[in-house]
C-alpha atoms as an extended CHARMM CRD file, in Angstrom:
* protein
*
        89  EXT
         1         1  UNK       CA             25.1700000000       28.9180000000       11.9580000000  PROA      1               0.0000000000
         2         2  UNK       CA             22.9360000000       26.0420000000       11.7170000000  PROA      2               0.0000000000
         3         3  UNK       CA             23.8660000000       22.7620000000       13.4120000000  PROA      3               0.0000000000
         4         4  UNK       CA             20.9770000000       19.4610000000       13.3590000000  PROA      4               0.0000000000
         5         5  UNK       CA             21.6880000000       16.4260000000       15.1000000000  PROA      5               0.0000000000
         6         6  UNK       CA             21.4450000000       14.7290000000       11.8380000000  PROA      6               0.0000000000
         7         7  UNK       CA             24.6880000000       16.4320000000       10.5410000000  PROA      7               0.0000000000
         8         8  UNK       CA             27.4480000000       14.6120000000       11.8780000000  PROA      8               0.0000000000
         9         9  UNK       CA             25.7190000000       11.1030000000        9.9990000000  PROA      9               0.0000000000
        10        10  UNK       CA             25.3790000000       13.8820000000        6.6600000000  PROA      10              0.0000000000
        11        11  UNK       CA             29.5280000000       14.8090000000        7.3560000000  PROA      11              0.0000000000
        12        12  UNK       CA             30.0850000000       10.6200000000        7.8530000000  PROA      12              0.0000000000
        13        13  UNK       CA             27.8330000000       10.0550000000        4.5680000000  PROA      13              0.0000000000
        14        14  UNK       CA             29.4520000000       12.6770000000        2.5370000000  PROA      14              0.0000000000
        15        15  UNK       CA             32.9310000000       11.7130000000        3.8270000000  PROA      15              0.0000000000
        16        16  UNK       CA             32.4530000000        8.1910000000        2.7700000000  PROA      16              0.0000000000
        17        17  UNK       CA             30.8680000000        9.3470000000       -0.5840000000  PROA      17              0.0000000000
        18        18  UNK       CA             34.1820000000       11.9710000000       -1.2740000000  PROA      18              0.0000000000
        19        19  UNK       CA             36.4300000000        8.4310000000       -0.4850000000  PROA      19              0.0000000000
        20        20  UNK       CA             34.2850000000        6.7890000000       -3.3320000000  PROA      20              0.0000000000
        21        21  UNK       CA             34.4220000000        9.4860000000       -5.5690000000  PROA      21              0.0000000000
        22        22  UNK       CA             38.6920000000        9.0850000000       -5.3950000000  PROA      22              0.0000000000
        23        23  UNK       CA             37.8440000000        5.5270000000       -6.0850000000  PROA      23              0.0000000000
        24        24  UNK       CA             36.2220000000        6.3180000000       -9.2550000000  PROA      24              0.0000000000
        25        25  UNK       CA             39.0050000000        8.7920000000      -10.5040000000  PROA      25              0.0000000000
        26        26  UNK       CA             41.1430000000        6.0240000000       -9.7860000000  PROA      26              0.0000000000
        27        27  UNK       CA             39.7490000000        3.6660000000      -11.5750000000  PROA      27              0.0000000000
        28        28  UNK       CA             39.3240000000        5.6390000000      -14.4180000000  PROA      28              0.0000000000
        29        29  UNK       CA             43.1320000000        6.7330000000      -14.5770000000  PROA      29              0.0000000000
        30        30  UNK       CA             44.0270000000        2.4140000000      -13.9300000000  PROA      30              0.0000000000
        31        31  UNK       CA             41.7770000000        1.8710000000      -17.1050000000  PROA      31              0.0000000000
        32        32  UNK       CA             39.1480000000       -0.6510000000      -15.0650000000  PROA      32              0.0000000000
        33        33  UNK       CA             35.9570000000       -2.3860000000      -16.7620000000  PROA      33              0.0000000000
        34        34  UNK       CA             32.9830000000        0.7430000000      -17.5430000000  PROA      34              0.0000000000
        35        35  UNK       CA             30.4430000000       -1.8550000000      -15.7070000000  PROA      35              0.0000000000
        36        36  UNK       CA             32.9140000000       -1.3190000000      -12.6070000000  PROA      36              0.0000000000
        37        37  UNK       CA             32.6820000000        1.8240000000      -12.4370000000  PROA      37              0.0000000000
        38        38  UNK       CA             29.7100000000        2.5950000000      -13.2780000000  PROA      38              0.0000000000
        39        39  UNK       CA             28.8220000000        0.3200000000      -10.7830000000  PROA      39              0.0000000000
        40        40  UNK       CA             30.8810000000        2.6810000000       -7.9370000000  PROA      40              0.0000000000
        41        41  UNK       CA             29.4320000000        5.8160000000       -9.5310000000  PROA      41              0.0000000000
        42        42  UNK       CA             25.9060000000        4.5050000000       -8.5600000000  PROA      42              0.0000000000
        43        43  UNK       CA             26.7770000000        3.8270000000       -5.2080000000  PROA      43              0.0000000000
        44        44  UNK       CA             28.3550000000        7.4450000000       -4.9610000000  PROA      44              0.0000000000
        45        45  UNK       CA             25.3980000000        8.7680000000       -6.2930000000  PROA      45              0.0000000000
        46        46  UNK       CA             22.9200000000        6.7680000000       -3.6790000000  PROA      46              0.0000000000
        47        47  UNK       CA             25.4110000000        7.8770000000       -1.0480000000  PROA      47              0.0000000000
        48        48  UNK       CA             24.7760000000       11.9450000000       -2.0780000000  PROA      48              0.0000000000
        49        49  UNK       CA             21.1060000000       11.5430000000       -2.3920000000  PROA      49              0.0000000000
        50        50  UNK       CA             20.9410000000       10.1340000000        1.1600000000  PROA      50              0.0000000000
        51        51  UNK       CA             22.4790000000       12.4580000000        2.7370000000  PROA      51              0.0000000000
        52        52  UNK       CA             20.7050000000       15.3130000000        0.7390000000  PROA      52              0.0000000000
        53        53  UNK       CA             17.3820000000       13.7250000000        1.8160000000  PROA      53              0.0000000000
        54        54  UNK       CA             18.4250000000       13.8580000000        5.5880000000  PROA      54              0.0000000000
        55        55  UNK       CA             19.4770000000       16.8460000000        5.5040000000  PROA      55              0.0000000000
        56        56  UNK       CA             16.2690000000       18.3620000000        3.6600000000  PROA      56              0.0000000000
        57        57  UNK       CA             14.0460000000       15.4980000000        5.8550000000  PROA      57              0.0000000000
        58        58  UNK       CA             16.0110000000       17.3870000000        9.0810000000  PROA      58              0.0000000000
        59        59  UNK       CA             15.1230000000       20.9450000000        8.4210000000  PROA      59              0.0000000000
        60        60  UNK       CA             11.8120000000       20.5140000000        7.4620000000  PROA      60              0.0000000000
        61        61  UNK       CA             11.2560000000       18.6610000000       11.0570000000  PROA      61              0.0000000000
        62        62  UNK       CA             13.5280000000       20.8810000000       12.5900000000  PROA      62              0.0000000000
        63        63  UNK       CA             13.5430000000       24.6350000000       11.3930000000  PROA      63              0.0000000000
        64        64  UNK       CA              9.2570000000       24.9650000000       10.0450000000  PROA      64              0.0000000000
        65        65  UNK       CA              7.9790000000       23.9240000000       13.1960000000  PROA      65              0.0000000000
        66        66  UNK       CA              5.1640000000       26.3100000000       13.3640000000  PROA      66              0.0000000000
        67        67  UNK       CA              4.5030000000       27.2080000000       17.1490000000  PROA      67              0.0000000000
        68        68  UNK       CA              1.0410000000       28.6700000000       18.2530000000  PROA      68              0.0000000000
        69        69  UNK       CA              3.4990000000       31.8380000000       19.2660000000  PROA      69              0.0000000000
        70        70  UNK       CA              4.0360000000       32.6740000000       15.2840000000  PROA      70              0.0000000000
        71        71  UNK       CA              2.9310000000       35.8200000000       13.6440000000  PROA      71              0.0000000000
        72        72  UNK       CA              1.1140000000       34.9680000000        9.9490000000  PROA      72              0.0000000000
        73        73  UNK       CA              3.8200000000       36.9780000000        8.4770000000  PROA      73              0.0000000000
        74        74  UNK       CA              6.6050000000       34.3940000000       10.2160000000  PROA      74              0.0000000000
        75        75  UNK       CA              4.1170000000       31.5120000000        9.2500000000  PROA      75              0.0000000000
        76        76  UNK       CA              4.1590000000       32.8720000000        5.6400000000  PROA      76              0.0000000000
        77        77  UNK       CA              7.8400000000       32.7840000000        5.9920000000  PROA      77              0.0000000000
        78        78  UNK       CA              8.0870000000       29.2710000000        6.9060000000  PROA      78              0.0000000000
        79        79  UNK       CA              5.8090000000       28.1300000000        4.3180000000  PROA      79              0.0000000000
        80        80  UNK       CA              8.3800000000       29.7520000000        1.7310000000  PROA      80              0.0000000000
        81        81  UNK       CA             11.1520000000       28.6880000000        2.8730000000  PROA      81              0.0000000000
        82        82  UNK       CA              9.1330000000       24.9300000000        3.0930000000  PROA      82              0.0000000000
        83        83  UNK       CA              8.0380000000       25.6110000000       -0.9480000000  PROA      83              0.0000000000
        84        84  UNK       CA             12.1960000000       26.4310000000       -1.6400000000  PROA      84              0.0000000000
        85        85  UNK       CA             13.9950000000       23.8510000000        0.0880000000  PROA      85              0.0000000000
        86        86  UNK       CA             11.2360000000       20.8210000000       -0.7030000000  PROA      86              0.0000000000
        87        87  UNK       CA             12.2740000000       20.6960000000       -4.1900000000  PROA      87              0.0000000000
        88        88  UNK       CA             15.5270000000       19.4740000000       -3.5980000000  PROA      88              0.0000000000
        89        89  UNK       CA             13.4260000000       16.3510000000       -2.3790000000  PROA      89              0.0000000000
């Protein structure tokens, strides 16, 4: 299991984003102005990209550390696993 530091703010920021995304449901089902909630979606959708950048931002920092220790093949590992996970950036 992988734990950061970073993801109890990531749990707080997702929480908060699941709260806005009831917000948006209910708006829709009260029939409330588009510009409203469109407005709401955007912040849900800022709210999801932040936390998907931390938590990206956090492994890279975190997990590729390359240590003078590393074998090239564990190197070329890292450097994969850096190639997959920075196009979620």
């Amino acid at each position: 299991m992988h734990k950061h530091s970073s993801h109890p703010d990531i749990i707080k920021r997702l929480k908060r984003a699941n709260g806005q995304i009831n917000k948006v449901v209910a708006m829709l089902e009260d029939g409330e102005k588009c510009v409203d909630i469109a407005q709401q979606m955007q912040a849900v959708y800022g709210a999801v990209g932040k936390a998907k950048t931390a938590l990206v931002q956090d492994h890279i920092e975190g997990c590729l550390e390359a240590k003078s220790s590393d074998k090239p093949a564990d190197i070329k590992k890292k450097m994969k696993e850096l190639k997959e996970i920075t196009k979620y950036l």
